[in-house]
C-alpha positions in Angstrom: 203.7 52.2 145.9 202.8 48.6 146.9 201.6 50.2 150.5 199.1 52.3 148.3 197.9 49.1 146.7 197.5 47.4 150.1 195.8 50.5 151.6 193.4 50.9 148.9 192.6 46.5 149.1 191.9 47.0 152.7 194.8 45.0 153.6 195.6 47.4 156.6 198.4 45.3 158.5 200.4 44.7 155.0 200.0 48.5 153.9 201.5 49.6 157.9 204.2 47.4 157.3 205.3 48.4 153.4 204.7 51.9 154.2 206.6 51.9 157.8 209.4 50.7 156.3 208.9 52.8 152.9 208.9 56.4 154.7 212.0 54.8 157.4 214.3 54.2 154.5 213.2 57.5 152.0 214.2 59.5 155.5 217.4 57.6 155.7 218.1 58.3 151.7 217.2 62.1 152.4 214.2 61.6 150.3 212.0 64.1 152.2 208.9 64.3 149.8 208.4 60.5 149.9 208.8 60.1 153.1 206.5 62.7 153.9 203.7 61.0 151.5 204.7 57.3 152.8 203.6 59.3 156.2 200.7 60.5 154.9 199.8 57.3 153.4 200.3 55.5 157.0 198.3 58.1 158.7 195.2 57.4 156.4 195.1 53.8 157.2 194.1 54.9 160.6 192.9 52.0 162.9 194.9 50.6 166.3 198.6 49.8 166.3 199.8 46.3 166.5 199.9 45.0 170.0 203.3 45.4 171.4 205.0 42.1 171.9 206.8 43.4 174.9 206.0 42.8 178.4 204.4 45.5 180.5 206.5 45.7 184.2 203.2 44.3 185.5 202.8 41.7 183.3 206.4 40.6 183.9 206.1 40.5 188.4 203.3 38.4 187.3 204.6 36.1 184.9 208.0 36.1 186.8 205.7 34.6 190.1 203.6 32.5 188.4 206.8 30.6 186.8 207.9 30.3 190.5 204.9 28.1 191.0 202.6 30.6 192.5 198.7 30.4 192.3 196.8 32.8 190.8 195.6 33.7 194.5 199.0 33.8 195.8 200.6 36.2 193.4 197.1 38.4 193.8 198.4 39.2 197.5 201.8 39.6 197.2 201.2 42.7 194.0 198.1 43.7 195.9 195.9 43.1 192.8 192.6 41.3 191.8 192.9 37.4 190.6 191.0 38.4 188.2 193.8 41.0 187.3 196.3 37.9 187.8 194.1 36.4 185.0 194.1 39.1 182.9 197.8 40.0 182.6 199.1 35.8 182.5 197.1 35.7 179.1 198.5 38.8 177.6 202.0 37.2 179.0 200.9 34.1 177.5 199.8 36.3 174.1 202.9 37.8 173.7 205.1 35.0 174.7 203.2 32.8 171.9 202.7 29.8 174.7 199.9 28.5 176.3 200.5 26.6 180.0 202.7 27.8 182.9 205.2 24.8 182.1 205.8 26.6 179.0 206.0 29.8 181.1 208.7 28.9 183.3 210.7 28.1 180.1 210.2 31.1 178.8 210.9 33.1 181.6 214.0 31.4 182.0 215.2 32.2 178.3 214.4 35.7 179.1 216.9 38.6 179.8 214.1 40.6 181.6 213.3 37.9 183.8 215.4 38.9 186.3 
């Protein structure tokens, strides 16, 4: 098994993927026994999950005012947070979305089915 190999190399994020996708598709063939040991496999690699690249429903009221033009200080009051907060969840948003200004934000936001 190639996830084994990755695994045992300490290549943790290749041997989640091979093996994810290993015990997905020996459970759709009816395979039971691999599956179960692609599981097993998965589970030793232990470690945190990749972040999700989803927004949160926070992150999304924040990034949908800051596209609006909204300052840090403004967008603070109206969802009854910290700016600091404000701070915090615009660079996840900014993570997730892969850009890095609020020009590129509004952009994005716009492209977005869940902007609305």
């Amino acid at each position: 098994m190639a996830g084994l190999a990755h695994r045992r190399a300490r290549r943790r994020r290749e041997a989640r993927e091979v093996l994810g996708t290993a015990a997905a598709e020996f459970a759709a063939l009816g395979a039971a026994a691999f599956a179960h040991r692609a599981h097993a496999e998965l589970a030793r690699i232990g470690g945190r999950t990749p972040t999700p690249t989803t927004l949160t429903a926070t992150e999304q009221r924040v990034a949908r005012l800051a596209a609006q033009g909204r300052t840090n200080r403004a967008i603070a009051d109206a969802l009854f947070i910290s700016p600091k907060t404000v701070e915090a969840n615009l660079a996840r948003v900014y993570r997730k979305l892969g850009i890095s200004s609020r020009a590129e934000l509004g952009a994005a936001m716009a492209q977005s089915p869940a902007a609305e």
